[in-house]
ZAKE-707829 format. One line per 4 residues: their letters; for each residue y, x, z of C-alpha. Coordinates in steps of 0.02 Angstrom, whole numbers. Layout:
N
A) Y/X/Z  ...
end
This chain:
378
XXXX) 884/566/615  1053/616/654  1151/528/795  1306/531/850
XXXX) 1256/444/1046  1146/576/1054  1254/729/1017  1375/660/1139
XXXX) 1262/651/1268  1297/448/1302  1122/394/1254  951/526/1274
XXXX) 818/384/1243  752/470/1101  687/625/1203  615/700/1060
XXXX) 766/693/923  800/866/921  592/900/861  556/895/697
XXXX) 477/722/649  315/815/590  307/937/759  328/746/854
XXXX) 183/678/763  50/811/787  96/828/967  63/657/998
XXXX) -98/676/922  -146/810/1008  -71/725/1159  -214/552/1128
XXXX) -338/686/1067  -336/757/1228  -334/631/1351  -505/552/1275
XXXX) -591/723/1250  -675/704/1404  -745/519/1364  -763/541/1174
XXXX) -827/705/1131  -829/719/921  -708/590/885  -675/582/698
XXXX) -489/563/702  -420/489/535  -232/558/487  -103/496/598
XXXX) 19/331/540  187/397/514  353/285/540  534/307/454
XXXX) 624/398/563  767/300/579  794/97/540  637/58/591
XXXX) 644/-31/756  633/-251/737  689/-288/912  863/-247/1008
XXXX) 853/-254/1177  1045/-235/1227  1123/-248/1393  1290/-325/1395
XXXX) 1442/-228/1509  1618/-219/1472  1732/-363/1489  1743/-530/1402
XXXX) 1869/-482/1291  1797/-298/1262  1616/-318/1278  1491/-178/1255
XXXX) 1306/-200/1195  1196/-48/1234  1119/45/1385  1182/57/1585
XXXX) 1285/235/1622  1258/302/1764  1401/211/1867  1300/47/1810
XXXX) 1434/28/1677  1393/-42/1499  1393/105/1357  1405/45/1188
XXXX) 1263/85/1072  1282/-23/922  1266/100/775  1102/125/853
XXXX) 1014/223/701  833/156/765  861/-30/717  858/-109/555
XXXX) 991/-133/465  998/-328/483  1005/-300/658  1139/-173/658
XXXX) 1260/-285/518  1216/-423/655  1275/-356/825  1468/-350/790
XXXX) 1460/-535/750  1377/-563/896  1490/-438/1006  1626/-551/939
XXXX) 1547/-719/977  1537/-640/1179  1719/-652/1185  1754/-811/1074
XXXX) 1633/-917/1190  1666/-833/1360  1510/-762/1416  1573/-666/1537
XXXX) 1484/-493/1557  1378/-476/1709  1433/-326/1813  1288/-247/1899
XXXX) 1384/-134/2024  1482/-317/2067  1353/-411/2044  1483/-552/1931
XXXX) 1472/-604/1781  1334/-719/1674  1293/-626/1522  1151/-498/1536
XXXX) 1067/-459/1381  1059/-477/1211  889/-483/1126  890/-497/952
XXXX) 745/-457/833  739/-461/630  606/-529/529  538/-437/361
XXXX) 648/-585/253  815/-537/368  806/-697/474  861/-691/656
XXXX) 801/-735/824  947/-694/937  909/-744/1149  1051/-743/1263
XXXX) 988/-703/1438  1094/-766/1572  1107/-808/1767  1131/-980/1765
XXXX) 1188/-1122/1664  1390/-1108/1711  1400/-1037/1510  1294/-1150/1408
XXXX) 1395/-1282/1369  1520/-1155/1302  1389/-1082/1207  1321/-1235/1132
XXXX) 1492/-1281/1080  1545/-1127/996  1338/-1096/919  1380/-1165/741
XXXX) 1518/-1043/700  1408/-914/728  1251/-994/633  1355/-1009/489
XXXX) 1401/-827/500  1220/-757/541  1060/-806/474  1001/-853/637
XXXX) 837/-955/639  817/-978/818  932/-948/969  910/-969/1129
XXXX) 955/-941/1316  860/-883/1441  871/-901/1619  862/-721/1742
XXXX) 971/-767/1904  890/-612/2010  988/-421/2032  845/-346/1977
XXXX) 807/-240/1825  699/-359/1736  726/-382/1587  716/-586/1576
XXXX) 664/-739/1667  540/-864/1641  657/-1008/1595  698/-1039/1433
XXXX) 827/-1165/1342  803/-1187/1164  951/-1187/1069  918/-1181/884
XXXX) 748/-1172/777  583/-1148/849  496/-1000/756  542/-836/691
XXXX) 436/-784/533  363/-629/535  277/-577/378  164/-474/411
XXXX) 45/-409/265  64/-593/174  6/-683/344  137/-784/419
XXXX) 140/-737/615  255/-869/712  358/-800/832  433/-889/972
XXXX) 562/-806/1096  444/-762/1249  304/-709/1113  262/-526/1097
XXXX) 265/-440/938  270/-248/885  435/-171/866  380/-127/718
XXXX) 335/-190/578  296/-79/451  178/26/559  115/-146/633
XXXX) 65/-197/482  -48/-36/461  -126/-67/620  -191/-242/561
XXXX) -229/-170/397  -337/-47/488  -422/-143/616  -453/-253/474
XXXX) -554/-114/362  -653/-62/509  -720/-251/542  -742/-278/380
XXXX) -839/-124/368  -986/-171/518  -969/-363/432  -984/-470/599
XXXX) -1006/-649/605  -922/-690/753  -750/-583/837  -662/-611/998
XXXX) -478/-560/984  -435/-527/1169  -246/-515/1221  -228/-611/1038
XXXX) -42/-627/1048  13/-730/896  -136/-694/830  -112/-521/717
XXXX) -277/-442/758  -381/-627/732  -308/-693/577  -316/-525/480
XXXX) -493/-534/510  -532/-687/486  -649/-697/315  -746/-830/249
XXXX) -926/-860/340  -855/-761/493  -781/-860/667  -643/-793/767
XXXX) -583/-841/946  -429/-792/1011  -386/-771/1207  -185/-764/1254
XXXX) -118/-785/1416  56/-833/1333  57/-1026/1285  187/-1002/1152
XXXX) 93/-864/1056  -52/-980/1054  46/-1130/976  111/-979/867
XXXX) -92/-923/800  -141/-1099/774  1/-1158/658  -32/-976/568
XXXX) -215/-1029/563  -157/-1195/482  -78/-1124/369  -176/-1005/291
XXXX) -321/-1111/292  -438/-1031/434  -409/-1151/570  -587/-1225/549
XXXX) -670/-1046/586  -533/-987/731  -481/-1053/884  -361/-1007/992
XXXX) -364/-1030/1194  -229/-1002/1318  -284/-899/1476  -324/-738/1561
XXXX) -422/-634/1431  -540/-564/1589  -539/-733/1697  -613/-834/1547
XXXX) -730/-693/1498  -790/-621/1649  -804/-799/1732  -901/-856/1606
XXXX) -782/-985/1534  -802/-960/1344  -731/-1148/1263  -854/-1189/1144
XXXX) -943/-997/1117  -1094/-990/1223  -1138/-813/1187  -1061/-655/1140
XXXX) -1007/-621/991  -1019/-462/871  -880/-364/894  -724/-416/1010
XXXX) -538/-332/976  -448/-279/1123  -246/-257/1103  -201/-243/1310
XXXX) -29/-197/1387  -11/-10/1448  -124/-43/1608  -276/-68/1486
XXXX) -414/-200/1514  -466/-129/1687  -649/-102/1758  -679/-269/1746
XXXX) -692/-327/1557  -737/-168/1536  -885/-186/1638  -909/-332/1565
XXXX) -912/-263/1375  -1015/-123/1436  -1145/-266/1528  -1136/-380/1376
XXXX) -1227/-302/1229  -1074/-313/1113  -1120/-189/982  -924/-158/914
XXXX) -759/-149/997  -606/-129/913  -470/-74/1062  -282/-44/1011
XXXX) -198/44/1137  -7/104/1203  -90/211/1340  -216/340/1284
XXXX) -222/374/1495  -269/186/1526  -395/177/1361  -483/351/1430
XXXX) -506/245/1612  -582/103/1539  -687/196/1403  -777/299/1532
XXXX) -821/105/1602  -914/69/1439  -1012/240/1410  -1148/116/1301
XXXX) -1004/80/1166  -975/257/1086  -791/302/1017  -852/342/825
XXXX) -665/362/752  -476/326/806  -319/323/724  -145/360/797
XXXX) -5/239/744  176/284/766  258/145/828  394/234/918
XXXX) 474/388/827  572/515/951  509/451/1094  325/515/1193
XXXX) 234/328/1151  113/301/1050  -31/171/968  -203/224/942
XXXX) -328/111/867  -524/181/914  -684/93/864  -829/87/970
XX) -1009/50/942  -1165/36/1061
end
């Protein structure tokens, strides 16, 4: 992928853009290969999950510098300044038609630009992420309220010049570098759509989905073959999200219960469950994955089931679940994984649940991440 941010020098995210996309991909599998040699001696490895290299990305993160009337939508510099990145080759190209309308709508309702070496200003980010049919969820994180009426008032111009299907504003008052707050106004809509191998995933704006969607869709695909392959009658989906793992794998004569510390993802996997017909064989609990498991606290499964999905954040599922698993007579887990480092920690916790094959998935082209999908079995 050629970029022009990059040749500059004014954006190096993409460590890697200089390496030839197949040179990336086998060093990352050699990079996953040998951070579970030590736990998983004999893996079969299947081929790796390529990406495109460029257009790829569902999900713009931008911060917002500049000044009202000039506003930029990109990364920090190093002076804290905004630096504008919006020909940023790695998002779709919905996204990128969208952000000059949106850069435009900054000025045209006010939202001032908030200045981290000031500290002034209300406008933070923008987060805006495409679905596969080109509609918009677009998430205006601000300090306080001072700009929403503005906001509201001016919203319908810019509905009628995006396809936006939800829009909202949420709430991050702190200097800190996090990303969003736990507040959040709706504005407009409810759900984004994300079609995911014909299964209609709900998203809502605190949800969590993959960034993207084409390799996303592989990794259901695939988690999907190998459960269908061992034929269980009963899967936990752990860290469930809006319910990608569960509802790809939820067949006829087989039960599925799905764990989610995120309210609004669970709202999200039930009405996906109504819809396609499944919701009699899933259900779909809001909690701590471990807590409910560990503790005991199962709803209305009293034993464990036949195989259980894992799909943690980058810390893994930690020496307690996977004591449990390891304790529980499970005889397949399916574990997804962004850390090969974290998923080598809590492997050599569960030494009775053998790695028999893993797959890496390339979520994130040019950069050292990585997704790698391993079975297990006692």
């Amino acid at each position: 992928m050629d970029c022009s941010y990059f040749a500059a020098g004014i954006c190096r995210s993409c460590t890697f853009l200089e390496t030839p996309y197949a040179t990336q991909l086998a060093a990352k599998q050699d990079r996953v290969a040998a951070a579970l040699a030590g736990v998983a001696p004999g893996l079969t490895w299947g081929s790796p999950v390529a990406s495109a290299e460029a257009g790829f990305r569902n999900k713009a993160k931008m911060v917002v510098g500049g000044t009202v009337d000039a506003p930029t939508l990109g990364i920090l510099g190093a002076d804290g300044r905004g630096v504008d990145l919006q020909g940023c080759g790695l998002h779709t190209p919905g996204l990128t038609a969208a952000l000059p309308a949106l850069a435009a709508f900054v000025t045209t309702a006010r939202l001032t630009p908030y200045s981290v070496p000031d500290r002034t200003g209300e406008l933070k980010h923008l987060i805006v992420t495409e679905s596969p049919g080109g509609e918009l969820m677009v998430r205006f994180v601000l300090r306080s309220t001072e700009a929403l009426a503005r906001l509201r008032s001016r919203l319908p111009a810019l509905l009628s010049d995006l396809p936006i299907a939800v829009a909202s504003v949420n709430l991050q008052p702190e200097h800190k570098a996090i990303l969003e707050g736990p507040e959040e106004i709706l504005l407009h809509g409810e759900t984004l759509e994300m079609r995911v191998n014909d299964i209609a995933l709900h998203l809502r704006p605190q949800s969590f989905f993959q960034t993207n969607t084409t390799v996303a869709g592989a990794l259901y695909r695939e988690a999907a073959a190998l459960v269908d392959a061992v034929a269980p009658s009963s899967v936990w989906d752990l860290y469930c999200g809006v319910g990608g793992f569960g509802l790809h794998v939820a067949a006829p004569g087989r039960s599925v219960w799905g764990v989610e510390v995120s309210e609004q993802a669970i709202e999200s996997a039930r009405a996906s469950a109504a819809e396609l017909g499944v919701g009699d064989r899933t259900a779909w609990v809001a909690g701590d994955a471990t807590a409910l498991v560990t503790g005991g606290t199962t709803g209305a499964i009293s034993e464990a089931p036949d195989l259980v999905i894992v799909n943690p954040p980058r810390r893994g599922i930690g020496p307690a679940l996977a004591g449990w698993l390891e304790d529980s007579g499970v005889p397949h887990v399916v574990y997804s994984s962004c850390n090969a480092d974290s998923l080598a920690r809590d492997l050599a916790t569960m030494p009775s649940l053998r790695p028999v094959s893993a797959r890496l998935l390339d979520m994130f082209p040019h950069t050292g991440h990585h997704e790698v999908l391993v079975h297990l079995a006692r």
